[in-house]
C-alpha positions as YAML, in Angstrom:
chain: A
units: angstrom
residues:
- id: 1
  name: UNK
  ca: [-58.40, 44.71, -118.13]
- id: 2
  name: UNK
  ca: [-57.59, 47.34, -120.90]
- id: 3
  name: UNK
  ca: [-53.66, 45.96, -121.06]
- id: 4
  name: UNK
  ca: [-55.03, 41.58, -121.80]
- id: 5
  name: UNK
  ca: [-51.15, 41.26, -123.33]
- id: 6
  name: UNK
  ca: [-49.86, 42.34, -119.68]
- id: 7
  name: UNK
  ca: [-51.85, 39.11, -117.91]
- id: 8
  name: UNK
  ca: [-54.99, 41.70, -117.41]
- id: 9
  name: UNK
  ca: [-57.03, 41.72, -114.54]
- id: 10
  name: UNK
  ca: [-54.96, 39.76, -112.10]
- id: 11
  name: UNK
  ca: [-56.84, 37.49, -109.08]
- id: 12
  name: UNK
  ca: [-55.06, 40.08, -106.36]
- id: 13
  name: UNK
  ca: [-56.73, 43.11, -108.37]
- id: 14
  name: UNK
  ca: [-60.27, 41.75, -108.21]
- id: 15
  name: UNK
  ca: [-60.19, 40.32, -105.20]
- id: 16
  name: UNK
  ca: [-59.23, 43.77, -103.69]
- id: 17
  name: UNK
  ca: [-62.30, 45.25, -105.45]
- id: 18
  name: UNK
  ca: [-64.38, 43.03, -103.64]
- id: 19
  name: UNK
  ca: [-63.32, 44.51, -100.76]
- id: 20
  name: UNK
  ca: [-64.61, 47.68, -102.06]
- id: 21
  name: UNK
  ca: [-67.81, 46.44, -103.81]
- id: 22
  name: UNK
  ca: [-69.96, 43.52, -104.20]
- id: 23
  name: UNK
  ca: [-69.50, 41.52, -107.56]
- id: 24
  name: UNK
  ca: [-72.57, 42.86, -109.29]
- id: 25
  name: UNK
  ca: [-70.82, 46.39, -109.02]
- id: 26
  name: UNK
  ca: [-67.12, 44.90, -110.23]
- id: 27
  name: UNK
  ca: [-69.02, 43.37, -113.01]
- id: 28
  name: UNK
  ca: [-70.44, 47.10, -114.40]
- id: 29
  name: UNK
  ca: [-67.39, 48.59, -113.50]
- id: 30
  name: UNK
  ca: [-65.25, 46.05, -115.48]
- id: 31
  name: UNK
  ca: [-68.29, 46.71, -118.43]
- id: 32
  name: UNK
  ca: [-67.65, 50.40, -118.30]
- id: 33
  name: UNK
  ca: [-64.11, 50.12, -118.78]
- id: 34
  name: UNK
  ca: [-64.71, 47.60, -121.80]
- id: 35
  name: UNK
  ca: [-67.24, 49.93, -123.39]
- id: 36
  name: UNK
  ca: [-64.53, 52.77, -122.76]
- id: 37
  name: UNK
  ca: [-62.12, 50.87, -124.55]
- id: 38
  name: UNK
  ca: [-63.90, 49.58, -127.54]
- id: 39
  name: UNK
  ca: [-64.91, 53.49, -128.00]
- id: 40
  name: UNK
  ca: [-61.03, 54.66, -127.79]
- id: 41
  name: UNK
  ca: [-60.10, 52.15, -130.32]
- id: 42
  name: UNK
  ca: [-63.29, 52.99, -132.78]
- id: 43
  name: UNK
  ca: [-61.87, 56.49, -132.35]
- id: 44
  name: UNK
  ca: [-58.24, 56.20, -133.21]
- id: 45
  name: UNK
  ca: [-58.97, 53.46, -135.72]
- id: 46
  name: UNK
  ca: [-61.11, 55.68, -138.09]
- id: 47
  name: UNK
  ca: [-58.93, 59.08, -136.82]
- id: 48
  name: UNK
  ca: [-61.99, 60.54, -135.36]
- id: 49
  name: UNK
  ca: [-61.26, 64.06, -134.35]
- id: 50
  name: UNK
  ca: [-61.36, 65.84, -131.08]
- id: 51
  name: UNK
  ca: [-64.41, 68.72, -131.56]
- id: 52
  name: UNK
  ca: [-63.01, 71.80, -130.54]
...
């Protein structure tokens, strides 16, 4: 999902998910992962520093 230029979530990947969860729970897991992502690149696109 994070890596879209490397073909992304492949069918294989979310169909072993499914196996796992039910497609409501994929769904917010594939959200939470987006949301993670937009944050990382907010934070290296205006060099937000690490609080120490």
């Amino acid at each position: 999902m994070t890596l879209i230029h490397q073909h992304g979530l492949s069918d294989a990947s979310y169909q072993q998910a499914l196996q796992f969860f039910d497609k409501n729970y994929v769904a917010q897991i594939i959200l939470a992962v987006v949301t993670i992502n937009a944050w990382n690149r907010i934070a290296i696109s205006t060099q937000l520093e690490v609080p120490r």
